[in-house]
C-alpha atoms as one frame of an Amber mdcrd trajectory, in Angstrom:
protein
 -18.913   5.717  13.386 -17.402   5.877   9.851 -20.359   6.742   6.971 -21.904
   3.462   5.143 -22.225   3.497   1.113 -23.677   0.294  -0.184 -20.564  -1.483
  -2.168 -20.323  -4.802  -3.382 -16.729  -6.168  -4.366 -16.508  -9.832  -6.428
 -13.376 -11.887  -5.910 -12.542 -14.332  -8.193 -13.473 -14.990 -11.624 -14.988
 -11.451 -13.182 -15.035  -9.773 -16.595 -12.597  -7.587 -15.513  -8.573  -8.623
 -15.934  -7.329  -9.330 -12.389  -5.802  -6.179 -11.035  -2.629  -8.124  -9.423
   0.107  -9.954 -11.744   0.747 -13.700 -11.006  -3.072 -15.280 -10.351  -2.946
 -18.015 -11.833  -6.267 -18.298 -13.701  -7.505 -21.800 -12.683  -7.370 -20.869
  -8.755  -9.959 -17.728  -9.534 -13.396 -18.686  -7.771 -16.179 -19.145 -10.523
 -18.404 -18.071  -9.983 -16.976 -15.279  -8.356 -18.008 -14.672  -4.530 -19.868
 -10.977  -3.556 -19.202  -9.789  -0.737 -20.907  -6.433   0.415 -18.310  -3.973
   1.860 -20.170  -0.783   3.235 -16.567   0.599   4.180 -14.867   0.416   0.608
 -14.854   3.741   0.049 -12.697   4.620   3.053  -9.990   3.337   0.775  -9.808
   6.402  -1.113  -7.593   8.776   0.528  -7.685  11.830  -2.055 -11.751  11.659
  -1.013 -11.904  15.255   1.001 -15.319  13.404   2.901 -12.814  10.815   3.650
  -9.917  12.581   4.899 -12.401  14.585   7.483 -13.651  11.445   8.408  -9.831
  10.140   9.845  -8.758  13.884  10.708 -12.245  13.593  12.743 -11.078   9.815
  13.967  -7.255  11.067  15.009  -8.738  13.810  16.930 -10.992  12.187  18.586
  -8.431   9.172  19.921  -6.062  12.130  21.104  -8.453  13.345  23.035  -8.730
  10.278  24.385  -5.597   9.411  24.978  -4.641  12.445  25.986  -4.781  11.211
  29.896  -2.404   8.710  29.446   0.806  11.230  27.999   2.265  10.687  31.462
   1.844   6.795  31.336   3.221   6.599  28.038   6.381   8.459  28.663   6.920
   6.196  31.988   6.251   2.955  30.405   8.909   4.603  27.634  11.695   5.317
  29.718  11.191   2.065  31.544  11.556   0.097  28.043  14.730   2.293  27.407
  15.982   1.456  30.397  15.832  -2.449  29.757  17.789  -1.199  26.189  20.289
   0.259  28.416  21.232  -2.715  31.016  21.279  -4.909  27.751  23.938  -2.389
  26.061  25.981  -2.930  29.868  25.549  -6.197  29.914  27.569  -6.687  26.897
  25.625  -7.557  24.060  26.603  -7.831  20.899  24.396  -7.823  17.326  25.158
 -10.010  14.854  23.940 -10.023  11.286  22.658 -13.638  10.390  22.975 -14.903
   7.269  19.025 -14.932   6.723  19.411 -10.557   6.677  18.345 -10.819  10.325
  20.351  -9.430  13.235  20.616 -11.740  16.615  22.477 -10.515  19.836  24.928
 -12.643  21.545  26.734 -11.928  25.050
């Protein structure tokens, strides 16, 4: 399990300018709320503790998963081959007008 430091963040009203542009002041909670967050510090990714900590994390679920490699490239080509039968079937992308792209036969 990840390493606990005692950390309290405040949200809302604080003496401190809001970090984030657009709050609009009257919606701030006052008082502000605390809320203890033993995990804050996981946040800080130049933190050499912390980057051992996820290296330690990533090996770990590799290890892990390692047992499923075979699954994964199964259930893979199985998804590509759904891609495929769409592609033969005649589908055709369209770009919408919202910036999204919709496929049509």
């Amino acid at each position: 399990t990840a390493p606990r430091r005692p950390h309290t963040t405040y949200f809302g009203r604080t003496t401190q300018p809001p970090s984030l542009r657009g709050f609009a002041p009257e919606r701030l909670l006052d008082p502000p709320a605390a809320v203890r967050d033993d995990l804050f510090h996981l946040r800080r990714r130049d933190d050499e503790e912390v980057q051992r900590y996820f290296a330690a994390e990533n090996a770990y679920a590799a290890r892990k998963l390692e047992r499923l490699a075979g699954l994964r490239a199964e259930l893979a080509e199985e998804l590509l081959g759904f891609a495929r039968e769409e592609e033969e079937e005649g589908v055709v992308w369209v770009k919408g007008v919202d910036g999204f792209e919709y496929g049509e036969r």
